[in-house]
N, C-alpha and C positions, 0 to 999 in steps of 0.2 A: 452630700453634707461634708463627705469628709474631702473633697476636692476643694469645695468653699472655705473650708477651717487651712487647708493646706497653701492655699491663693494670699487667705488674708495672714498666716504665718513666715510667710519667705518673702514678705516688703522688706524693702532696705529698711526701714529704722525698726525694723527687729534682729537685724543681726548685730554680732559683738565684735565689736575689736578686740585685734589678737592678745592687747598690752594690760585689755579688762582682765582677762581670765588669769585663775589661780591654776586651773588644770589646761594644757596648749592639745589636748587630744579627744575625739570623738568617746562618748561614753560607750556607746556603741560596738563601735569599728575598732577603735582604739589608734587610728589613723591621727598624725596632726592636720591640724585646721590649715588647709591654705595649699597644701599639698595634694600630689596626686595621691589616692583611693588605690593599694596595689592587689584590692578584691575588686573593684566595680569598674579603678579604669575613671573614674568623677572624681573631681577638688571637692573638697568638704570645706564645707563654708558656716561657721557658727553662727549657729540661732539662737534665741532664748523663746523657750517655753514659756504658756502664759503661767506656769506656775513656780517659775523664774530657773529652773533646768536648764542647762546649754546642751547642747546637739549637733548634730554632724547635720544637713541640710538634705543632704544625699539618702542619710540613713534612716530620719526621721519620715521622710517622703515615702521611705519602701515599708516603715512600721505600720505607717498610716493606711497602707493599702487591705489592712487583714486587723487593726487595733485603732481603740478610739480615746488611748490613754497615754500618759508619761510611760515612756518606759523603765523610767526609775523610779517614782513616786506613784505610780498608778492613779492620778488626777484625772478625771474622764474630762476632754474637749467638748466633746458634741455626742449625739445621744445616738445609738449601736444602732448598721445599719444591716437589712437580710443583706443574708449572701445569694448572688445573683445565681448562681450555680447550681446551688440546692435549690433555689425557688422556682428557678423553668425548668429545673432537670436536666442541662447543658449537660455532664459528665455520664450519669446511668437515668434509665427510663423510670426507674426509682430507685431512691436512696435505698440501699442496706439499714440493716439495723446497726454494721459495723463502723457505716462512713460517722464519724466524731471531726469537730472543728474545736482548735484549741481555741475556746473563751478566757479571756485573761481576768474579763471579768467578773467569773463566778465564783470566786475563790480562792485561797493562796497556799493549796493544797499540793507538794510537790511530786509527793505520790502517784496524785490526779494525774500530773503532766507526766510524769514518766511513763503510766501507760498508754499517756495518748501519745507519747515520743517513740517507743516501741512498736506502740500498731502502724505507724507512720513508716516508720524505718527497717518492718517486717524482720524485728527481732524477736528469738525465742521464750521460751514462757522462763527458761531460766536464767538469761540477759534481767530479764525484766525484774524478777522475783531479789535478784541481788542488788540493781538499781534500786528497787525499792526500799530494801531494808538501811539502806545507805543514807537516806532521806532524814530521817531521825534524827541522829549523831550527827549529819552534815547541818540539817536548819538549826540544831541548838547551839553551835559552835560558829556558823557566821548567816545566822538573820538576817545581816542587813543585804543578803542579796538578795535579788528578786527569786521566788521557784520555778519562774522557767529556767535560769540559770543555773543554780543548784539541782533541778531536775537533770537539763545537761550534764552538768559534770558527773552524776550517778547513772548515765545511762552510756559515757562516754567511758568511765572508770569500770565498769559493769561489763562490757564490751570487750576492753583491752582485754581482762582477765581472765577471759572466756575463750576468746578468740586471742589471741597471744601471737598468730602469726599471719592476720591480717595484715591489710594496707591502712594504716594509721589514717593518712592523709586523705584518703577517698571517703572513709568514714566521717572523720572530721570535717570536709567539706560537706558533707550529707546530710550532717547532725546542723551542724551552722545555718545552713539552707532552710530546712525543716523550721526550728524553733526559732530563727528568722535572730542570732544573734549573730557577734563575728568571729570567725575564727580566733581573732588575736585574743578576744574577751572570753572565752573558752581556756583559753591557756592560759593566758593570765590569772584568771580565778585557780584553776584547777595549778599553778604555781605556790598560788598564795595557801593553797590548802593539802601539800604536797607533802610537810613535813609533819602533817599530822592525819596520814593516810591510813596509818593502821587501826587507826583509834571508829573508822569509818565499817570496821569487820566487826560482824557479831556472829557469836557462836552456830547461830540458826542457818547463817549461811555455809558454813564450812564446807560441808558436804556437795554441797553445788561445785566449790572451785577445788576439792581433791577428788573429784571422781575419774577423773582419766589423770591421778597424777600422784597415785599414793606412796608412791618410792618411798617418799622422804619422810611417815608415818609407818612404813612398815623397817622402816631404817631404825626406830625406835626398840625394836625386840631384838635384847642382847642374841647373839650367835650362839650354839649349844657346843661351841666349839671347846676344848680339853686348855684352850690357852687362853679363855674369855678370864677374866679375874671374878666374875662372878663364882665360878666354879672353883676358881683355885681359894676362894674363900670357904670352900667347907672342909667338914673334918674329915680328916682319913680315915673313920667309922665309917664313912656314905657307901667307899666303893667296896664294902661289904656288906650292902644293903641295908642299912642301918638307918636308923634318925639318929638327928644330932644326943638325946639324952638317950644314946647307948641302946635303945629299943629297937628288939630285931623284927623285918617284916619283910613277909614274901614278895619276891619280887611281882611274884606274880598275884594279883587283888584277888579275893576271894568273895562268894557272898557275905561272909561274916563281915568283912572289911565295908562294905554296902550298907549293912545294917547299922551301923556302928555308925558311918558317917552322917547316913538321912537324919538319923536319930540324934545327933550333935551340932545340929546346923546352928542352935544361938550358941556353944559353947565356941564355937568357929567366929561367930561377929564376932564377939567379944574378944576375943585373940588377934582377929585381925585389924582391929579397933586400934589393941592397945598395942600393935607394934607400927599404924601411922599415925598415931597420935591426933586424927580428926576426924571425926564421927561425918562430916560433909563430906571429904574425901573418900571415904569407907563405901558411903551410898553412893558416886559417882562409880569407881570401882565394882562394887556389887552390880552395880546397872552393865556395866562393860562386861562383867564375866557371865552375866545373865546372853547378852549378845551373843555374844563368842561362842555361848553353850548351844545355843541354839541350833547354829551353823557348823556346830560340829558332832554335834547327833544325827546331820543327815550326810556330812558330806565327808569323814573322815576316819581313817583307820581304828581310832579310839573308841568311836561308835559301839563297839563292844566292852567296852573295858568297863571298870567299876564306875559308877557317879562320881562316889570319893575321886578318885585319881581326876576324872573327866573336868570337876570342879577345882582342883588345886590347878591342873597344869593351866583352866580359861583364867584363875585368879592370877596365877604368874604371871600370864600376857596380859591381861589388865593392869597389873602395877606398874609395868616398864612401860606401856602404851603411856600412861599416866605420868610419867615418870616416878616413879617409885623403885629403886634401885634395892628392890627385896631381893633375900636370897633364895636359893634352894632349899639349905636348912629349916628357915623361919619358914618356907611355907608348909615343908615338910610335916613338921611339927605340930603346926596349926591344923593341918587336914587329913595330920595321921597317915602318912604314906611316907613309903620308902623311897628315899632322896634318890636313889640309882632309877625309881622304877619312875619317879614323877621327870627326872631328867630325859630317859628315853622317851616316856608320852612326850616332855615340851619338843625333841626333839624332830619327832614326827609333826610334832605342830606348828614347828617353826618352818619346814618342806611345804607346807600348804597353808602361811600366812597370810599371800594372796587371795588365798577364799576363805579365811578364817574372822581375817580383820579386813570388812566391804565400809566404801565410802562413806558409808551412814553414819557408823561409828566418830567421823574427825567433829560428830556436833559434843558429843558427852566425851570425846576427849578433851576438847577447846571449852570446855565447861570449867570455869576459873583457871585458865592456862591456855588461855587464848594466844600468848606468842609465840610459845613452844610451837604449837600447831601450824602459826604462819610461819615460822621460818623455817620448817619442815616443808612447806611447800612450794617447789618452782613453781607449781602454776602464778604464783603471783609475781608475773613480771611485769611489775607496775611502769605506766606510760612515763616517760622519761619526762621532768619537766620543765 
């Protein structure tokens, strides 16, 4: 059937002169008409569609070998024919449950296509899972491309960002191949939607592209160094173990100091409320020094030391992770400990911010400060376009 539809589509009085067209290049290939094909190697010779589409002659031929549709308009020709492969078993002595054949006509799900572009292309579950989330943001912002295309460009953009020091070029020919589009229409789309790349990242994925790349997130916790200006903004009460309102406290945390803090935890929100001024911020925060506390009850010097102190120094690194440019003093204050004694905890905890603040963390950090987060990270060395 579809030899017959292809016989009776490439008569002479279905092609187009070149002087008709508004557009002079293959939809496809992105090739001009009349010229040599500098993928295939064939002159592309314009056709019209019967549902009035112009086409590359060359490309349309190769569409038809695996699709029974426009490739722009999804117009079905003639009716879907078995695949000869799967039905005598030509390839395995039985199909897997894994072999899948992309149906263009079951849906316009780009999702869908991304995991069958991934099982294809024997890409990782985390290639995939970011292609994916990509899908969204990508089809609401330019629809009118087809999802196989837009599935491409999220599994192509998904890839780069992952793999950052592959062969561009051997991919791109593989990706092309596969979802049977062309090279140039790959890059052309993924040009056209280049300068609004970032808008393509969501918080969920974060974690996936800074796991082997946290530098530039753990770059965010000021130094406990004596010339940081955070430091040089407290009072000269501190280095005689002090809180800012003159209240003197051992350097060394005591039980009573424990008791006192467990016992004051809403007196503590509410303090730390009102000096960020956002109750959503507060809870993002809270969530971050709940993390931090976690990983530093097993794996850290402070493991001993009071909760109080344990919870002001995870609070410190949560605000500056956040960007919150709080001080010593104010946390001080807030969690009742002594500004010399919570500067030594942060200091020990900035030595082991590597296991302190782990990948996970860049999702509830990119939680309403989603660019902070991306331009803290090389990993996003987006495909040049």
């Amino acid at each position: 059937m579809a030899q017959e539809f292809l016989s009776q589509l490439l008569r002479i009085e279905n092609t187009v002169q070149v002087d008709e067209l508004e557009a002079r290049t293959c939809m496809i290939c992105l090739e001009s008409y009349g010229t040599l094909n500098s993928s295939t190697g064939a002159v592309e010779l314009q056709v019209r569609l019967p549902c009035d589409h112009l086409v590359g002659t060359f490309c349309i031929a190769t569409w038809l070998r695996d699709n029974n549709n426009c490739p722009a308009c999804r117009k079905t020709f003639f009716p879907a024919q078995p695949r000869p492969y799967l039905e005598h078993e030509i390839i395995n002595d039985r199909p897997s449950e894994n072999t899948r054949t992309m149906d263009f006509r079951d849906g316009n799900d780009p999702v869908e296509f991304c995991d069958w572009l991934c099982s294809e292309l024997v890409l990782n579950g985390d290639i995939l899972e970011v292609a994916q989330s990509m899908c969204e943001p990508l089809w609401g912002r330019f629809n009118d491309h087809s999802p196989e295309c837009n599935a491409a460009i999220c599994v192509y953009i998904a890839w780069h960002l992952l793999t950052p020091d592959s062969s561009v070029a051997t991919f791109l020919a593989d990706l092309s191949h596969t979802v049977l589009l062309g090279e140039d229409l790959i890059r052309s789309t993924y040009r056209l939607i280049y300068p609004d790349r970032m808008r393509l990242i969501v918080p969920e994925i974060l974690p996936r592209l800074a796991r082997f790349n946290m530098e530039g997130i753990h770059a965010f916790l000021p130094t406990p160094s004596l010339d940081n200006p955070i430091i040089n903004r407290e009072e000269d009460n501190d280095r005689e173990g002090r809180t800012s309102d003159g209240t003197e406290h051992d350097t060394v945390d005591s039980a009573e100091n424990d008791e006192r803090g467990l016992g004051d935890e809403d007196e503590f929100r509410e303090q730390l409320i009102e000096v960020l001024g956002d109750e959503y911020l507060f809870g993002i925060i809270e969530d971050m020094t709940a993390e931090i506390l976690v990983v530093m009850d097993t794996s850290s010097q402070l493991a001993g030391r009071s909760a109080q102190l344990r919870i002001a120094v995870c609070a410190f690194m949560a605000c500056h992770l956040r960007g919150v440019e709080i001080s010593y003093s104010e946390v001080a204050r807030i969690y009742g400990v002594g500004e010399r004694t919570l500067r030594e905890g942060y200091a020990d905890a900035f030595d082991r911010r590597s296991v302190l603040v782990l990948y996970q963390l860049a999702e509830t950090i990119g939680n309403g400060n989603l660019e902070r987060v991306l331009g803290a990270l090389p990993a996003l060395n987006w495909p040049p376009p």
